[in-house]
N, C-alpha and C positions, 0 to 999 in steps of 0.2 A: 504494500500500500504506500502509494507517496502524496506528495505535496501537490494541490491542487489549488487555482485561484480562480473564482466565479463571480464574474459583475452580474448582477441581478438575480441575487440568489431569492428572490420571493417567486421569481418569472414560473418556475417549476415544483418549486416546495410541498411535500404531501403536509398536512394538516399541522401536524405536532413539531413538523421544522420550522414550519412556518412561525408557527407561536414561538418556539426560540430565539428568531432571528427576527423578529416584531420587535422582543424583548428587550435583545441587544442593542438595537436602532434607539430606542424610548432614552436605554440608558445613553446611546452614545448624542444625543441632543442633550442631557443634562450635562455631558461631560462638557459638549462644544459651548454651551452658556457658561459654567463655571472659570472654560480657559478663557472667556470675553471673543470666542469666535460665533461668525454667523451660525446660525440655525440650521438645520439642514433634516432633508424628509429621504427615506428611502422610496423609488418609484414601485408600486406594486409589480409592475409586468415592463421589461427588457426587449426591448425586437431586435436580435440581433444576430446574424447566421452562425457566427461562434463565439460564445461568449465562459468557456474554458479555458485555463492554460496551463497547462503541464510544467513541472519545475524541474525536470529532471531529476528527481525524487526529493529527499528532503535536504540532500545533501549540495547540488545543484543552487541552490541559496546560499550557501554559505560560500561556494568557490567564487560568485560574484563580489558577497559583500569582502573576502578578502583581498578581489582587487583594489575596489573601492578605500578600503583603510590605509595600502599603500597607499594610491593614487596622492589622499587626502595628505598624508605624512612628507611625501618627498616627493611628490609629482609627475613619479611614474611608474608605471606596471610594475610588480614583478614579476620573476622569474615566472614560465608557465608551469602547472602541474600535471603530470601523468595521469591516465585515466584511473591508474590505482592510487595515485597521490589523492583525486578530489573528496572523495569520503572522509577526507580526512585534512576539508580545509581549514577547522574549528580551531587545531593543535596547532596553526600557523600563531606565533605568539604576539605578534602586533594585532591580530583579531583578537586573538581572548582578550588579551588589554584591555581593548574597546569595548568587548560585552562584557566587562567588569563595569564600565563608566555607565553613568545617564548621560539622555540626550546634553552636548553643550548650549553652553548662554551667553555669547550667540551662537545658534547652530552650526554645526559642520557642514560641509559641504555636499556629504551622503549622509545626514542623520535619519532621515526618513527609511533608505535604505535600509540602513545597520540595525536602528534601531527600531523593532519591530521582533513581536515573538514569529519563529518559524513553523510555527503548528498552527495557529489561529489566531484568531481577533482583524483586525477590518483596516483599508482606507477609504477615506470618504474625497469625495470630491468639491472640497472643500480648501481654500489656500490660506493655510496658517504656519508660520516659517517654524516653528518648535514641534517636536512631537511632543503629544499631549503624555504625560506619564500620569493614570489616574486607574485605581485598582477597578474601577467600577467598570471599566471600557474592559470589555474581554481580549486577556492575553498581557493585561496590564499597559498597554499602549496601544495610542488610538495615530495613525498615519494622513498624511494627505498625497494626495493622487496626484493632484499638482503637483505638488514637491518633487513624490517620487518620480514623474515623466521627466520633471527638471532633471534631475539625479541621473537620471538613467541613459538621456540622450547626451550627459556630458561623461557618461563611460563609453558611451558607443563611439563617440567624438574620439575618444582616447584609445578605442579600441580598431580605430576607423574601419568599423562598423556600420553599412547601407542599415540606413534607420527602416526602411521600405523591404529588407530582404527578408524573405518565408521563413520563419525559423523551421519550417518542416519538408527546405527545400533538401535536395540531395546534397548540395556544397554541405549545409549547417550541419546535414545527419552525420557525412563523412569527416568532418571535422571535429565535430562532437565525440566519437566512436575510436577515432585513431589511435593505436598503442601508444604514439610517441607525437609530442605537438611537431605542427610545421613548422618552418624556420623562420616563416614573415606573416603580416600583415593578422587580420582576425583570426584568422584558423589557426595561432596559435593558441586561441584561447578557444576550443570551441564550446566545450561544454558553459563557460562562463556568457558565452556571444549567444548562444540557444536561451538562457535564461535571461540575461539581457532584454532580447527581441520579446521573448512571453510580456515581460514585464511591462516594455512600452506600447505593447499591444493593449493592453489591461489597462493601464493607466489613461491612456488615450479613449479607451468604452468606456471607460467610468466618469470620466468628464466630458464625451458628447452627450451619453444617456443619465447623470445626473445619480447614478447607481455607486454602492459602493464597492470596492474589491475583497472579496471576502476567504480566508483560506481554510478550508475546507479539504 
């Protein structure tokens, strides 16, 4: 079972999901008042041909946010990881660091990324530059989608990354899949450049359709 992220998780929900994630909305307007940001409503129903995104399990999130924490640190990539390396981007010790720390004040420049639980809880489409840390938001942090499309197209930028490329095309699969990274350009990173593309695909549905990104 891995990681999965769904803008408009009421579009399909059987009865008793539903009421969870009603739930979770009700609280996450009390959270967005308390931080002094806009108000914001989940839409009942989503119209949108695919509104799933695969993370490349659970571990796939974390090989991105450890580019990101270099990037942030000294301004560029590093080294790329083996496919058996990625499972195991957490024990990179410039990450743990970082998920030791709270969001900073002023925020980081991937805080919305980083900081976010990887099992659950929500972004809203909503633009508030801090992530909200408040136990009441499920997962203990509540994200903005704004942010993270920010965030993300300034990895792709770094990753020179086509923002428009299929992450389900054959290049991202074989890249993703390789024993050993390529020598140049995206496909050194590919598993990182696959989760990338999910994410600003999702961040992008969730601020045309007003929906929030839900991990699931």
């Amino acid at each position: 079972m891995g990681l999965n992220l769904v803008v408009g998780v009421l579009s399909d929900a059987e009865d008793a999901a539903a009421e969870m994630f009603r739930a979770d909305f009700e609280a996450i307007g009390d959270v967005l008042e308390r931080a002094g940001a806009p108000r914001w409503a989940e839409p009942e129903r989503v119209e949108a041909e695919d509104a799933e995104f695969e993370m490349w399990g659970y571990s796939g999130l974390h090989t991105l946010r450890r580019l990101a924490v270099h990037l942030a640190a000294d301004g560029r990539l590093p080294e790329p990881s083996t496919v058996l390396e990625t499972g195991r981007a957490t024990a990179d010790p410039l990450l743990s660091q970082v998920y030791q720390t709270l969001p900073g004040d002023p925020p980081g420049p991937f805080d919305h990324l980083v900081h976010h639980s990887d099992c659950e809880g929500y972004y809203v489409p909503v633009d508030f530059p801090q992530v909200i840390v408040d136990p009441k938001a499920r997962g203990g942090c509540l994200g903005s989608s704004v942010r993270l499309l920010a965030e993300t197209r300034r990895l792709a930028e770094a990753l020179g990354l086509p923002e428009d490329l299929d992450p389900h095309s054959e290049e991202v699969f074989e890249a993703s899949d390789a024993d050993e990274p390529a020598e140049k350009g995206w496909q050194r990173y590919g598993v990182e450049s696959y989760v990338c593309l999910q994410l600003l695909r999702a961040a992008k549905l969730s601020i045309a359709t007003g929906a929030a990104i839900a991990f699931v």
